[in-house]
TORTORZA-545083 format. One record per atom (N, C-alpha, C): residue number from 0; residue in one letter; atom name; x, y, z. Coordinates in Angstrom, 1 decimal, decimal comma. Example, Ala and Ser with C-alpha at 12.3 -4.5 7.8 and 13.67 -1.06 7.14 Angstrom:
BEGIN
(0; "A"; "N"; (13,2; -5,7; 7,8))
(0; "A"; "CA"; (12,3; -4,5; 7,8))
(0; "A"; "C"; (13,2; -3,3; 7,8))
(1; "S"; "N"; (12,8; -2,2; 7,1))
(1; "S"; "CA"; (13,7; -1,1; 7,1))
(1; "S"; "C"; (12,9; 0,0; 7,9))
end
This chain:
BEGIN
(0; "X"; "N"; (0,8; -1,2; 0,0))
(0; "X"; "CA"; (0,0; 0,0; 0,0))
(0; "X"; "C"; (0,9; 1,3; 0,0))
(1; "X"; "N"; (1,8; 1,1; 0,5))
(1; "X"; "CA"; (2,8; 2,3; 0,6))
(1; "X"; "C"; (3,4; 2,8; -0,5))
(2; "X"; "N"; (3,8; 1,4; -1,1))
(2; "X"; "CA"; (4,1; 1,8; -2,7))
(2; "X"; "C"; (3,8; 2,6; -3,9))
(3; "X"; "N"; (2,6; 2,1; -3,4))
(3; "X"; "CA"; (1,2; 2,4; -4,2))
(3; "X"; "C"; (0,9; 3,9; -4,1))
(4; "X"; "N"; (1,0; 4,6; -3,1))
(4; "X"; "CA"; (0,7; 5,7; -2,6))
(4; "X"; "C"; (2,1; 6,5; -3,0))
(5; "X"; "N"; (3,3; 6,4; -2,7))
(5; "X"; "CA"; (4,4; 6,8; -3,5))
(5; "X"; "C"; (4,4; 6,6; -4,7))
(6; "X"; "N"; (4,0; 5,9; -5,1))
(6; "X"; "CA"; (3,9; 6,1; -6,8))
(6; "X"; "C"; (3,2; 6,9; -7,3))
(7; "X"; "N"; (1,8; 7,2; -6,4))
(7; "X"; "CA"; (0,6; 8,1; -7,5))
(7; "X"; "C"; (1,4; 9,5; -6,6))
(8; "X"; "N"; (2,2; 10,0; -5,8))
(8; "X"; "CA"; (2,5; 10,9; -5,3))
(8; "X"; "C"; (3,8; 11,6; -6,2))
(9; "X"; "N"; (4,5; 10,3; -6,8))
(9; "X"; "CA"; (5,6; 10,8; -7,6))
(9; "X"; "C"; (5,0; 11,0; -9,1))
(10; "X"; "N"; (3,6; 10,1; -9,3))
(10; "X"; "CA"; (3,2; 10,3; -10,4))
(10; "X"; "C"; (2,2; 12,0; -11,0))
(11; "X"; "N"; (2,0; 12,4; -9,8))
(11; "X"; "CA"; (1,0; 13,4; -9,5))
(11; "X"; "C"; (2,6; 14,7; -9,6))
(12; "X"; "N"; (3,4; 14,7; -9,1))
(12; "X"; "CA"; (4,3; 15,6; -9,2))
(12; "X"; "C"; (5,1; 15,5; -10,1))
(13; "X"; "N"; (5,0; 14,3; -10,9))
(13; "X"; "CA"; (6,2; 14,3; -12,1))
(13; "X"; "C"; (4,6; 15,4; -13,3))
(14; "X"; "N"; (3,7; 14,8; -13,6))
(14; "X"; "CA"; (2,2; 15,7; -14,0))
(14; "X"; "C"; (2,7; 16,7; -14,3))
(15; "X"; "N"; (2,4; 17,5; -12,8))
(15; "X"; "CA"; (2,6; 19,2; -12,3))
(15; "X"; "C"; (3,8; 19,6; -12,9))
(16; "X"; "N"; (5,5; 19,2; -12,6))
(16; "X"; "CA"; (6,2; 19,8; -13,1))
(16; "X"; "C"; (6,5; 19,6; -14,7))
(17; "X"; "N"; (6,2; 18,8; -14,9))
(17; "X"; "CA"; (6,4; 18,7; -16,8))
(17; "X"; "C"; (5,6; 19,7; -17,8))
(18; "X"; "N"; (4,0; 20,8; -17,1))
(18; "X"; "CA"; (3,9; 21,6; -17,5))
(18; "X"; "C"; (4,7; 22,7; -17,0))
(19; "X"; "N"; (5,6; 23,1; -15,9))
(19; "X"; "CA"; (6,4; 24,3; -15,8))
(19; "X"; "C"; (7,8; 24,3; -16,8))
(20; "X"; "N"; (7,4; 25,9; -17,1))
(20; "X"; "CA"; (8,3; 26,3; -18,2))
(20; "X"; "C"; (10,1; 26,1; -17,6))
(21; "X"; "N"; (10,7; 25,7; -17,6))
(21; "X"; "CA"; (12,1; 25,6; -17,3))
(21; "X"; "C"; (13,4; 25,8; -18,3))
(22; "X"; "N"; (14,5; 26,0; -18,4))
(22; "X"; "CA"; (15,0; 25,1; -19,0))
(22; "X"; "C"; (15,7; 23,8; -19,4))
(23; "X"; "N"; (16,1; 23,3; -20,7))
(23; "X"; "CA"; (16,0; 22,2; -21,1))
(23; "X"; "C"; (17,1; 21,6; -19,7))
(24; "X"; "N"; (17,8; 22,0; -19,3))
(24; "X"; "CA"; (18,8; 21,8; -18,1))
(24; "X"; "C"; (18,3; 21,4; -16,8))
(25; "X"; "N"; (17,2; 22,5; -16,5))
(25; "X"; "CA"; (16,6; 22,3; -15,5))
(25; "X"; "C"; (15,9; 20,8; -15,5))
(26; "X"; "N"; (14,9; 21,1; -17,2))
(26; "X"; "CA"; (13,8; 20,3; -16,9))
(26; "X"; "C"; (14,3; 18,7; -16,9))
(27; "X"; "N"; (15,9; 18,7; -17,5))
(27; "X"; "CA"; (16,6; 17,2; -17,2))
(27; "X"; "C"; (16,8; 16,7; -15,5))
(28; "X"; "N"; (17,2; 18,0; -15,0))
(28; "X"; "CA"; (17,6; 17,6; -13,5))
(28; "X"; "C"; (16,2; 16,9; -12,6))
(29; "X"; "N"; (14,7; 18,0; -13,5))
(29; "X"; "CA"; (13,8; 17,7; -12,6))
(29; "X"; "C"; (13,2; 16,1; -12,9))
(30; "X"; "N"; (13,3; 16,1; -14,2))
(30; "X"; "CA"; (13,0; 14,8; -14,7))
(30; "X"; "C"; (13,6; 13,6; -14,1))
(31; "X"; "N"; (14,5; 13,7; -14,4))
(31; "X"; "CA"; (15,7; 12,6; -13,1))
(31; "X"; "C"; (14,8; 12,8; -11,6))
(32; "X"; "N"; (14,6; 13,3; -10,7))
(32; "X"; "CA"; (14,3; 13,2; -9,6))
(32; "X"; "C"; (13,2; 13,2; -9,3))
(33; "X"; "N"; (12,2; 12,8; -10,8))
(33; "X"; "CA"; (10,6; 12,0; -10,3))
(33; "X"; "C"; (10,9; 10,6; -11,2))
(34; "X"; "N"; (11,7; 10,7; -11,7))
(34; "X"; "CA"; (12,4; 9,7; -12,6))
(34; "X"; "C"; (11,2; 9,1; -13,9))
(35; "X"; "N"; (11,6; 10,2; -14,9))
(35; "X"; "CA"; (10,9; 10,7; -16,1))
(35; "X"; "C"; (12,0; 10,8; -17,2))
(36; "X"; "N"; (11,8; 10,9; -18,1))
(36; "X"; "CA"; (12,9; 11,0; -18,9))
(36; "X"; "C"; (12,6; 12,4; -20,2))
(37; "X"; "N"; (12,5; 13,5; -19,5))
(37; "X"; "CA"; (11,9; 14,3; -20,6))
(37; "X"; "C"; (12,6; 15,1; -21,2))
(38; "X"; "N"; (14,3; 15,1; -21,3))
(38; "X"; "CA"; (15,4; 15,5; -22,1))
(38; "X"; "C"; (16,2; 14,6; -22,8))
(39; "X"; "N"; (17,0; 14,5; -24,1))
(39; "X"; "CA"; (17,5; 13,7; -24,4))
(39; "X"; "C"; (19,1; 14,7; -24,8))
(40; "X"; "N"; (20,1; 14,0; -24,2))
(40; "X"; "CA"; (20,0; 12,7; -23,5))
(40; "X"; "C"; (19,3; 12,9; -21,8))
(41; "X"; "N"; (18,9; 11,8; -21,1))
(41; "X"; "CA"; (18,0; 12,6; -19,9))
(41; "X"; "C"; (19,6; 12,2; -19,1))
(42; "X"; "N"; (19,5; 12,2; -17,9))
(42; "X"; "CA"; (20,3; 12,1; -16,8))
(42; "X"; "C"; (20,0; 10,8; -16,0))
(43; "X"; "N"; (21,2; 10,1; -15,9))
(43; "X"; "CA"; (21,5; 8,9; -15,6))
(43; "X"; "C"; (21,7; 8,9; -14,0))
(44; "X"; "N"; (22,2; 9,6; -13,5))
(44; "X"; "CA"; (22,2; 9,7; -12,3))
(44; "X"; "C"; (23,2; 11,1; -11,8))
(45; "X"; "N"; (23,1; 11,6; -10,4))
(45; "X"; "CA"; (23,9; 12,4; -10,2))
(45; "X"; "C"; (24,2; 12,3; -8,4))
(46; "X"; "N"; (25,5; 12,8; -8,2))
(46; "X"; "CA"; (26,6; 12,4; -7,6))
(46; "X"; "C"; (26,7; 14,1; -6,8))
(47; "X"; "N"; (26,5; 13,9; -5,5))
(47; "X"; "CA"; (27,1; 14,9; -4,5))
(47; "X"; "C"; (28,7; 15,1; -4,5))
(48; "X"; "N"; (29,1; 16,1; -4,5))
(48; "X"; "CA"; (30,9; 16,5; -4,2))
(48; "X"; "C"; (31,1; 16,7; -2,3))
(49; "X"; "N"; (31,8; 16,6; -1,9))
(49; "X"; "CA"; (32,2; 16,6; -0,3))
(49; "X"; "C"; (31,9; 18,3; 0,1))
(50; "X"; "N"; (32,5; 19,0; -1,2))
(50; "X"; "CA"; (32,3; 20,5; -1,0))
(50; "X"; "C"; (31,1; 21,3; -1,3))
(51; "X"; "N"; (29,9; 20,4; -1,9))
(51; "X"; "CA"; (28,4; 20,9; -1,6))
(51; "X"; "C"; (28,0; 21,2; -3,1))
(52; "X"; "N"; (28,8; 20,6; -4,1))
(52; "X"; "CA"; (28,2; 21,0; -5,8))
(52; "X"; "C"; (27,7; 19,4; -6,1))
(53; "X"; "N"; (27,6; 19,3; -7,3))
(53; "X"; "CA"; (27,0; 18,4; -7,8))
(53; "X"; "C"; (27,1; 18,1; -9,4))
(54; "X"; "N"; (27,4; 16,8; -9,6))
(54; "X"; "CA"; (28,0; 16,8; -10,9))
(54; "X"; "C"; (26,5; 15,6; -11,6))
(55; "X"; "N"; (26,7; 15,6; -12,8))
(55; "X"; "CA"; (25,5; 14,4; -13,9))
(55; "X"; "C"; (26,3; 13,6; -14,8))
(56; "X"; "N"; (25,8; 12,3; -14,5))
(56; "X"; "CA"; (26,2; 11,9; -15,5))
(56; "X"; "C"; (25,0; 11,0; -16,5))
(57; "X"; "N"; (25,0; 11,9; -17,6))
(57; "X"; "CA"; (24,1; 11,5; -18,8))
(57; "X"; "C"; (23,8; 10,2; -19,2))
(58; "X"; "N"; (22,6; 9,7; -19,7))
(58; "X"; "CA"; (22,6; 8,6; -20,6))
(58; "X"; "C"; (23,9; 8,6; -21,7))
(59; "X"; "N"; (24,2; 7,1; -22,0))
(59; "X"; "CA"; (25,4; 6,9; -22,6))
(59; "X"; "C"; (26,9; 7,6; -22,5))
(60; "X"; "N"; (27,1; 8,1; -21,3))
(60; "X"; "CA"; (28,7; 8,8; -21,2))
(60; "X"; "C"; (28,8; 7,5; -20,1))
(61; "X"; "N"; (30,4; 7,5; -19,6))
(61; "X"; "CA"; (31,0; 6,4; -19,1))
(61; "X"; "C"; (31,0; 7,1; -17,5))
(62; "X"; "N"; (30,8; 8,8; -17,3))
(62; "X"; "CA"; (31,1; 8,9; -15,8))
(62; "X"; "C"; (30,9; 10,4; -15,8))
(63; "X"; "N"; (30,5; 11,1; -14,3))
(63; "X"; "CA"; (30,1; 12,3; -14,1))
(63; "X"; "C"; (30,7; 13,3; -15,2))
(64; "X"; "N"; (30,5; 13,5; -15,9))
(64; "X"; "CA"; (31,5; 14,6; -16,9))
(64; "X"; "C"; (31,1; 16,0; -16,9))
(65; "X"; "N"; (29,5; 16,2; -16,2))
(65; "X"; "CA"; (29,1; 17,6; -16,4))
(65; "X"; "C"; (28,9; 18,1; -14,9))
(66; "X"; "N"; (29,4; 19,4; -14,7))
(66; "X"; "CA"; (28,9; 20,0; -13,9))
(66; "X"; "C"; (27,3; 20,5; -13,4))
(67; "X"; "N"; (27,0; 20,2; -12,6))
(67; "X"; "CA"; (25,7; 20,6; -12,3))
(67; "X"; "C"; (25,4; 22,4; -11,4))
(68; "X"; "N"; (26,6; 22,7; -10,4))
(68; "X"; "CA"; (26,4; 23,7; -9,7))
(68; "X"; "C"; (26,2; 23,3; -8,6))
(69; "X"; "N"; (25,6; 24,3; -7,5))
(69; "X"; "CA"; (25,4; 23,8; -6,0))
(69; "X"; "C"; (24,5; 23,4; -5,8))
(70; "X"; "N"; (24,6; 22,4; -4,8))
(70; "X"; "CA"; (23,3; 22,0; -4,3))
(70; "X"; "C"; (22,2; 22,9; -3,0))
(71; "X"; "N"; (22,8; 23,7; -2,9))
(71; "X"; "CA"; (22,1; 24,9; -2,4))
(71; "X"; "C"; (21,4; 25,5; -3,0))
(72; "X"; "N"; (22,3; 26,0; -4,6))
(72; "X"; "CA"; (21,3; 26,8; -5,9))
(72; "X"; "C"; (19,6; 25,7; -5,9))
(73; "X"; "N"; (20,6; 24,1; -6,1))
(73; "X"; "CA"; (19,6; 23,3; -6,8))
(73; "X"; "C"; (18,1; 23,7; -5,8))
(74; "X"; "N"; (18,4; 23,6; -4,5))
(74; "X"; "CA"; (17,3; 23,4; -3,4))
(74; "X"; "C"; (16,6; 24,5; -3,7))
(75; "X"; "N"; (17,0; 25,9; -3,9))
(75; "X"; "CA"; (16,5; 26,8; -4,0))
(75; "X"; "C"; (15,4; 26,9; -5,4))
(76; "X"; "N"; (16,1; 25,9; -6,5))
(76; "X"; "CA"; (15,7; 26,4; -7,5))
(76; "X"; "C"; (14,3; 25,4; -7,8))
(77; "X"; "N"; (14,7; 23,9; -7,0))
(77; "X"; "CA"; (13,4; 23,5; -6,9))
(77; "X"; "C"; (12,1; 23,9; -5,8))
(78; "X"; "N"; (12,6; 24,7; -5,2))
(78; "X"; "CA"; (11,5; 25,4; -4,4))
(78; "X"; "C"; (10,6; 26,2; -5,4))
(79; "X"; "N"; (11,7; 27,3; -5,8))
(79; "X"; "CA"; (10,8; 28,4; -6,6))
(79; "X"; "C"; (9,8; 27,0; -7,5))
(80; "X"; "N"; (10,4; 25,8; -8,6))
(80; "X"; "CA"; (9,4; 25,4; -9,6))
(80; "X"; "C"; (8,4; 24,7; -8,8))
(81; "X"; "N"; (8,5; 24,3; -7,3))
(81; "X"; "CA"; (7,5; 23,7; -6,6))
(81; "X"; "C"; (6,2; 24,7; -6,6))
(82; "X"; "N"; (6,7; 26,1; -6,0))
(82; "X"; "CA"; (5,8; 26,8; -6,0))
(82; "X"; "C"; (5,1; 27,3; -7,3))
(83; "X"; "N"; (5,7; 27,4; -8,4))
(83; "X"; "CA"; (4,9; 27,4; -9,7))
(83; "X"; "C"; (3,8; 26,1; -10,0))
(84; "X"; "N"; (4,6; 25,1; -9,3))
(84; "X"; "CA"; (3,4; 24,1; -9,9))
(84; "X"; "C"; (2,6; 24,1; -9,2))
(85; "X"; "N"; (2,3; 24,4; -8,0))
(85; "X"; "CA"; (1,5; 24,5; -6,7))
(85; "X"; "C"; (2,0; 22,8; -6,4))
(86; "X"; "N"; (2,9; 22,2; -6,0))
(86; "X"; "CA"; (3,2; 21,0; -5,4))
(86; "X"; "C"; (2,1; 21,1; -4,1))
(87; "X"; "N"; (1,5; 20,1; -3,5))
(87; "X"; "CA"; (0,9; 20,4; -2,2))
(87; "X"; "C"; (2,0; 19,5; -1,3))
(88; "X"; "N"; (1,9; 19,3; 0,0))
(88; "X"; "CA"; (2,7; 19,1; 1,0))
(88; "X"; "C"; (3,4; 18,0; 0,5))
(89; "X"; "N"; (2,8; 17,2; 0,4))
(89; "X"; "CA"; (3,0; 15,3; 0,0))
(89; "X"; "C"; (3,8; 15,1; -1,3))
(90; "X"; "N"; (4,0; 16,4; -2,4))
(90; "X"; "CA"; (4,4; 16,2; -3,7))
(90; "X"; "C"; (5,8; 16,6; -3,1))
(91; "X"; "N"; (5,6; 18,1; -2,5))
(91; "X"; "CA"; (6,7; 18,7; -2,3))
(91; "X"; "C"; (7,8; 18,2; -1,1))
(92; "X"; "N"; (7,2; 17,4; -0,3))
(92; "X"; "CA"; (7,9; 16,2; 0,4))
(92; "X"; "C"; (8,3; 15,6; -0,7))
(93; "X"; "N"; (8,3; 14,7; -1,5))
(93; "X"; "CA"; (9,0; 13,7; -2,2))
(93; "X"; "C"; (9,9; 14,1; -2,9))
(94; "X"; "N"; (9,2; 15,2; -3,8))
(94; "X"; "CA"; (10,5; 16,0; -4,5))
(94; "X"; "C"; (11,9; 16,4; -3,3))
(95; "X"; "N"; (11,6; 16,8; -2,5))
(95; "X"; "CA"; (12,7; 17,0; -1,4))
(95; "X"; "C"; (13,6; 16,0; -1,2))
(96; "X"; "N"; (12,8; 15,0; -1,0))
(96; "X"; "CA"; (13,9; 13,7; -1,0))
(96; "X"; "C"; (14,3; 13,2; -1,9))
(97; "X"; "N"; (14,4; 13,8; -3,4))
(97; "X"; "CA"; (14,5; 13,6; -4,4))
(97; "X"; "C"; (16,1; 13,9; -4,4))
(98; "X"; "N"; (16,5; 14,9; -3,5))
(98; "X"; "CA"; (17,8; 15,9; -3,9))
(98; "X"; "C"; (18,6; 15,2; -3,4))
(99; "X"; "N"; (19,4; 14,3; -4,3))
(99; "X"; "CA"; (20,4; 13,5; -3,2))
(99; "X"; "C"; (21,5; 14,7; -2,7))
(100; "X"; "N"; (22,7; 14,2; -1,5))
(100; "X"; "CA"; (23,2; 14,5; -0,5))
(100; "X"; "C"; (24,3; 13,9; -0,9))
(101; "X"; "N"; (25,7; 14,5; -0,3))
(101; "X"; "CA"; (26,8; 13,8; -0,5))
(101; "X"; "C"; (26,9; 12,2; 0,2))
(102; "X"; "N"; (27,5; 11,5; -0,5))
(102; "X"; "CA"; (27,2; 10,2; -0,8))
(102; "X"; "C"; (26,8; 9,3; -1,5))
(103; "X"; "N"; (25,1; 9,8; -2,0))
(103; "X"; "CA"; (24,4; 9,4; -2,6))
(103; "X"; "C"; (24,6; 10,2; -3,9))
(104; "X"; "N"; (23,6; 8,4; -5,0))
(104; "X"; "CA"; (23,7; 9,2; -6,1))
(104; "X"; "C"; (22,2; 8,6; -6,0))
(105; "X"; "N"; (21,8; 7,9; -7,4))
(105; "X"; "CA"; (20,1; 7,9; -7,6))
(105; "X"; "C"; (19,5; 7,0; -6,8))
(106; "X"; "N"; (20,1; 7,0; -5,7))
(106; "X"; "CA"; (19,1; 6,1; -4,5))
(106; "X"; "C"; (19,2; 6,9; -3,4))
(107; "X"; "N"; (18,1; 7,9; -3,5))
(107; "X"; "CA"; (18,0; 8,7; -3,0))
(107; "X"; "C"; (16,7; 8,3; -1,9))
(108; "X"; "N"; (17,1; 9,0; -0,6))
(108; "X"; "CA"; (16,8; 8,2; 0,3))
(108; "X"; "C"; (15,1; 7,9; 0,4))
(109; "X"; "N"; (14,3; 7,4; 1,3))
(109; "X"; "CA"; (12,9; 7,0; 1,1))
(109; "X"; "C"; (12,7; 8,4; 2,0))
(110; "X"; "N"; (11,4; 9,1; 1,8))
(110; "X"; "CA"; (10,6; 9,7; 2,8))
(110; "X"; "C"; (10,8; 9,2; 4,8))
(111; "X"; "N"; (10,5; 7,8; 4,6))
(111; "X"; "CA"; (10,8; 7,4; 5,7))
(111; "X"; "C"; (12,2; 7,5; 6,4))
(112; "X"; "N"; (12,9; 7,4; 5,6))
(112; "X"; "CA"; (14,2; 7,6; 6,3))
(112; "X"; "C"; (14,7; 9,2; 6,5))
(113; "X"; "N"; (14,0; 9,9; 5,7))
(113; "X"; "CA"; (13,9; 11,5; 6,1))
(113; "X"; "C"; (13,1; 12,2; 7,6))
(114; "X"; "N"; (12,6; 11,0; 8,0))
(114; "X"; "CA"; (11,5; 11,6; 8,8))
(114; "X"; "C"; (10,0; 12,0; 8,7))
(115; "X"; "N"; (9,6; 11,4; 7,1))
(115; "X"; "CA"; (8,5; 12,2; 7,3))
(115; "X"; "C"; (7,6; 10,8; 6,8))
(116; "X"; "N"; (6,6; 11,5; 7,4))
(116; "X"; "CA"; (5,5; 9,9; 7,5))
(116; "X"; "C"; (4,9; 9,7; 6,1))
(117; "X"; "N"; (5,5; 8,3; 5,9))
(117; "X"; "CA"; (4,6; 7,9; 5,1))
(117; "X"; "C"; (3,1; 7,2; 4,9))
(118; "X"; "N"; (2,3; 7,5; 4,2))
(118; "X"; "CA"; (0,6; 7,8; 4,5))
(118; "X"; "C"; (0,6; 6,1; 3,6))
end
């Protein structure tokens, strides 16, 4: 049941952001993190730096090769498109845990392990 409910929650907020205007950069990063593929090439996964940036590595390349920027920009910058899409609490939670953290790359952590209840 849990599953079920994270899916129509990732499926409900991948929806919403695919009509916000972005760009094609953005709308790869955001795509990756409801795990959509609406850029070609889309993004394979991405990888925290110790010093707080964040690098992508694309479908078909062998290893991080692009710069992404900070992950501070990123957090900011998915807030502002949260609030365009009107994300409600539950979307905008998932998206959050969407943003991996140094360590992680696309196994980004569950809601539960963030602390926040899953319904």
């Amino acid at each position: 049941m849990i599953r079920f409910a994270q899916e129509d929650v990732r499926r409900r907020t991948a929806d919403k952001l695919a009509v916000v205007s972005v760009s094609p950069f953005f709308k790869a990063i955001l795509g990756w993190m409801v795990g959509e593929k609406w850029t070609s090439p889309a993004i394979e996964d991405i990888a925290v730096t110790v010093d707080g940036y964040f690098t992508i590595k694309e479908e078909g390349h062998l290893g991080f090769d692009r710069f992404g920027g900070n992950v501070g920009d990123l957090v900011r910058n998915v807030q502002g498109v949260a609030e365009v899409a009107e994300l409600d609490e539950r979307e905008w939670n998932y998206l959050l845990s969407r943003i991996p953290t140094f360590g992680e790359t696309s196994e980004a952590p569950s809601l539960g392990e963030l602390g926040i209840e899953e319904w």
